[in-house]
N, C-alpha and C positions, 0 to 999 in steps of 0.2 A: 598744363603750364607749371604747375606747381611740383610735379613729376621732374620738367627738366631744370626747374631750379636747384632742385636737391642732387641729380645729377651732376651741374656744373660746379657745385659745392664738392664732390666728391674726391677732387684731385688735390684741394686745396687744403682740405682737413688731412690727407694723407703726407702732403708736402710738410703741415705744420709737424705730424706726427713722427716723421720720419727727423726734424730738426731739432723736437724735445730727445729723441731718442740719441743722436748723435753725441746733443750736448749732455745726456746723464751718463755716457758712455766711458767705460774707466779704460785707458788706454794708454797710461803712463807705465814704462817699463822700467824696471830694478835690477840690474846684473849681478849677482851675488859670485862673492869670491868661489863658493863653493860647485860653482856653474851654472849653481839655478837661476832661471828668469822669471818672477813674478810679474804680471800684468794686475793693474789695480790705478788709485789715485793717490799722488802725493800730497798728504795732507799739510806734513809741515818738514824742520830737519832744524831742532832744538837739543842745544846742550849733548849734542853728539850721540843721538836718538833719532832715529826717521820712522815719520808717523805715515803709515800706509795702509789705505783702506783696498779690502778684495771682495770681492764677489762671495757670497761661502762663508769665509774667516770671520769675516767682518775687519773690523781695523786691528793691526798689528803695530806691535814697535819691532822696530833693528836698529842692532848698532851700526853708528856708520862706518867704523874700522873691515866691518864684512859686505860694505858696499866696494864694488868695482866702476862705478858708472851708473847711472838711468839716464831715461829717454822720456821728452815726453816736448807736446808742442804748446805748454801753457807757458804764460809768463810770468815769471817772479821776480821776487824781491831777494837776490843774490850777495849775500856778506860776506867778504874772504881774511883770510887772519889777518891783510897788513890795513884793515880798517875801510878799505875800496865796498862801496854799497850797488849795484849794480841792479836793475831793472830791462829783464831780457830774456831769453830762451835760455837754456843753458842744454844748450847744443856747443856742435863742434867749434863753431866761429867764436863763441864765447870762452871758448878755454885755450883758443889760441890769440885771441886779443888780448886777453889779461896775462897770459902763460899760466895758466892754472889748474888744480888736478884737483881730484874729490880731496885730497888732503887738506887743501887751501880752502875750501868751503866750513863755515860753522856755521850759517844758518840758511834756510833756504824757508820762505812762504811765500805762497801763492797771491800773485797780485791783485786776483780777485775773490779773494778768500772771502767767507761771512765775518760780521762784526763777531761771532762768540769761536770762532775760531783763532779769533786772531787772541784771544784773553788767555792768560794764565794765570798761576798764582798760588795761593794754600790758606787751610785755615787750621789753627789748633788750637786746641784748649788742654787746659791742663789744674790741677787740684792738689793739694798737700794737706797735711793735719798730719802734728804732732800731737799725740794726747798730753806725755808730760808738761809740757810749756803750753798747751791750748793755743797756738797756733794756726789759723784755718789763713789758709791763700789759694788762691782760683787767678787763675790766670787765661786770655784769650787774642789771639793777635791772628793776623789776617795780614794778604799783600797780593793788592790785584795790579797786573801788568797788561797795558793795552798797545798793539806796535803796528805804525802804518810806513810805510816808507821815509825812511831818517826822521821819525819820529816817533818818540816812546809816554807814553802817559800811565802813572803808577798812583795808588792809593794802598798807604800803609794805616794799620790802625794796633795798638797795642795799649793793654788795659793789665795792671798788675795789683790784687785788691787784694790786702794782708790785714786779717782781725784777732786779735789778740782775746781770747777771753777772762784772762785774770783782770784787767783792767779795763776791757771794752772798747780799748781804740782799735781803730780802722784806719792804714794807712791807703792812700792810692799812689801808684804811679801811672799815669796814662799819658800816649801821644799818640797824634794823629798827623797822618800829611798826605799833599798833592803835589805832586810834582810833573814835571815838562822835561823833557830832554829832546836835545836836535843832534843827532850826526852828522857831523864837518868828514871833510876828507882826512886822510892819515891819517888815521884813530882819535884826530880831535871831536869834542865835542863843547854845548853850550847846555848850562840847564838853569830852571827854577822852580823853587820850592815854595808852599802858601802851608804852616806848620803849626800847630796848636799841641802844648804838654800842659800837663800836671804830675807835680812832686810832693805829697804832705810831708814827706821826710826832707827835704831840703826844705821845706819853708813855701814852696811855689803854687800860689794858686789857680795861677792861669798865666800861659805865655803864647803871644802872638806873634808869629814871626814869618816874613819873607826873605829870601837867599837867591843870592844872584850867584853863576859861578862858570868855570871854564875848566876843562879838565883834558885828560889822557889817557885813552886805553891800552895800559903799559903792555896786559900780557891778555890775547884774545885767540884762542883756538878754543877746543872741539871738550876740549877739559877741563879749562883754566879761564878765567876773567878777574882782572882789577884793576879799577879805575883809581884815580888819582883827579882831585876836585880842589880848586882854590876859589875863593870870591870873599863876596862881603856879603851882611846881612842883619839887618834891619828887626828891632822886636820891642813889643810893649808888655814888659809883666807885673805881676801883681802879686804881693807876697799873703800869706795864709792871713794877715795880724793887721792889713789894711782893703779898702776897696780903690785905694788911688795906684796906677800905673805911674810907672819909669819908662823911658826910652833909650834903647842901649843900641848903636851898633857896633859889630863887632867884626873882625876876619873869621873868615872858616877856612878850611882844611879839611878834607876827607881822605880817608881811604877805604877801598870796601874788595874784598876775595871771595872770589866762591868757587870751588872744586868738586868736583861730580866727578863717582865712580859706577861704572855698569856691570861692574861682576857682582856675582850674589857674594852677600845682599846689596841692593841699590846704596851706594851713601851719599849724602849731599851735604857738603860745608860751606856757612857762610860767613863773613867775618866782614864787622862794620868798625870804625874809629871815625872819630867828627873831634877836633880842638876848635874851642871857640874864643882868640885871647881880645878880650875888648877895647873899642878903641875909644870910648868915655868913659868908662868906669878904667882906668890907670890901673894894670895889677891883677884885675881879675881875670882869669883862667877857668871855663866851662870845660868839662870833655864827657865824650859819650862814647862808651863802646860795646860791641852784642857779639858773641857766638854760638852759633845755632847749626845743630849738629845733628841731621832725622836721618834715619833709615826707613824704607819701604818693605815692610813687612806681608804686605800681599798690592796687588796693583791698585794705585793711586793712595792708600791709608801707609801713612806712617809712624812711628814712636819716636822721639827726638828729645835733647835737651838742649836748654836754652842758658845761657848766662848773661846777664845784661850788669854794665858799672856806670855810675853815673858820680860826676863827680863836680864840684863849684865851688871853687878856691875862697867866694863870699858870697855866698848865698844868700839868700832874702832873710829878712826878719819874720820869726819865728820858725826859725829849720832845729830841726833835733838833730843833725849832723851835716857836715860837708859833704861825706860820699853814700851813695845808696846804691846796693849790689843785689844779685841773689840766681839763683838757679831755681829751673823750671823744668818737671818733664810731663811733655805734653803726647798727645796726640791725634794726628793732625787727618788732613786728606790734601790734594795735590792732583792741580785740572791745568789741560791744555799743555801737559808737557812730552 
């Protein structure tokens, strides 16, 4: 009896096995301009990079300018440059519904991607020391990107820690944030932000801040991104010389660029501007701006420089100046791109 039970078990362990096997089956096809066809899996198709795993190789990147086409029967998550998000095959039907060629695609992820698939991001650090002026500065910022379907969730962290040893001060500049963004059609979008800085050179010893806003992704292809960001935003700070809080809201204003090149060497620019002119404090004028500038010096590690200005037309009581700038060169590493 127990003979034909393991028997009638026998077809049904084979059935299971045969359907692990289908589904670990890579069967996504790549037509390269140059005629080759690779069989494998479409992992992602970021920043005009397509991430594809083989049998053998293991995972490779291509540009997508030397892609012709692929194949494949999964469904993703489909973004085309005039801002259109689509969830679907991207088969035949789907390039003649939209009129669309691999040129119109900038990002393509798998709709049932893993959650650390779906993450990217960087982190760097970086060091200086002047001996003449005894200057030490160590610097460390980080920026994780999380993206499901029309929606994007990011955590930025930056920490800038300058010690002087003639005199023994220590200044900081550090900010943190979380933010939320939803993709609207036509390249509109919605976002908000939950934001904490510190400035010992402006005076700032804690700021707490939420931002509301509505923006535009002016320019979105396979090379190019900048958005354009208007709202209001709400914050409680606290100047170095007190423990009591202010409540300020103010307008924002963003702009933010970033251009990615794939010939050797890899380069990647990014460019941030934030005006904040207040709407209770009459007159004051905040502004924030960063450029950040890394090359990929072997895969995933990069060398880069950073220049960050910061600047507050009235700053809190006890600021040693209105503006605070400086340059950084770090280096970094860089996942999920």
């Amino acid at each position: 009896m127990k003979g034909k039970k393991i028997k009638a078990l026998i077809p049904l362990f084979l059935f299971l096995l045969h359907c692990h096997l289908s589904l670990g089956q890579k069967t996504d096809k790549v037509y390269l301009k140059n005629g080759d066809i690779i069989t494998g899996e479409i992992m992602s198709m970021k920043l005009a990079m397509l991430t594809f795993k083989m049998d053998g190789p293991g995972t490779i990147s291509i540009k997508w300018e030397e892609v012709v086409r692929f194949k494949s029967d999964k469904v993703f998550e489909l973004t085309l440059r005039w801002g259109t998000i689509v969830i679907a095959r991207a088969d035949s039907s789907f390039y003649e519904k939209y009129h669309a060629s691999n040129n119109d695609l900038v990002e393509i992820i798998p709709i049932k991607d893993k959650f650390l698939r779906r993450l990217t991001g960087d982190f760097n650090l970086g060091f200086n020391y002047t001996k003449s002026s005894q200057i030490l500065q160590f610097n460390v910022n980080t920026n994780i990107n999380y993206k499901i379907p029309r929606w994007e969730f990011s955590v930025k962290f930056n920490n800038v820690v300058t010690s002087s040893g003639t005199d023994s001060t220590v200044t900081k500049k550090q900010d943190a944030s979380f933010a939320v963004m939803k993709d609207l059609d036509r390249k509109f979008y919605v976002a908000a932000t939950l934001g904490w800085q510190q400035n010992s050179e402006l005076g700032l010893n804690n700021r707490f801040s939420f931002a509301g806003a509505a923006g535009l992704a002016t320019i979105s292809d396979n090379h190019n991104r900048m958005l354009l960001a208007t709202g209001l935003s709400v914050n409680a700070e606290q100047s170095v010389e007190t423990l009591l809080y202010t409540t300020n809201l103010d307008a924002v204003a963003t702009i933010s660029y970033k251009r990615f090149y794939y010939n050797a060497p890899k380069l990647t620019i990014n460019a941030d501007f934030s005006t904040y002119p207040s709407l209770t404090d009459w007159g004051r004028v905040r502004l924030d701006g960063s450029l950040y500038v890394y090359v990929e010096i072997f895969k995933d590690f990069t060398i880069g420089i950073n220049f960050y200005d910061t600047y507050d037309s009235r700053p809190p009581e006890g600021a040693l100046s209105k503006n605070d700038y400086g340059v950084n060169l770090t280096v970094g590493y860089i996942f999920g791109k």
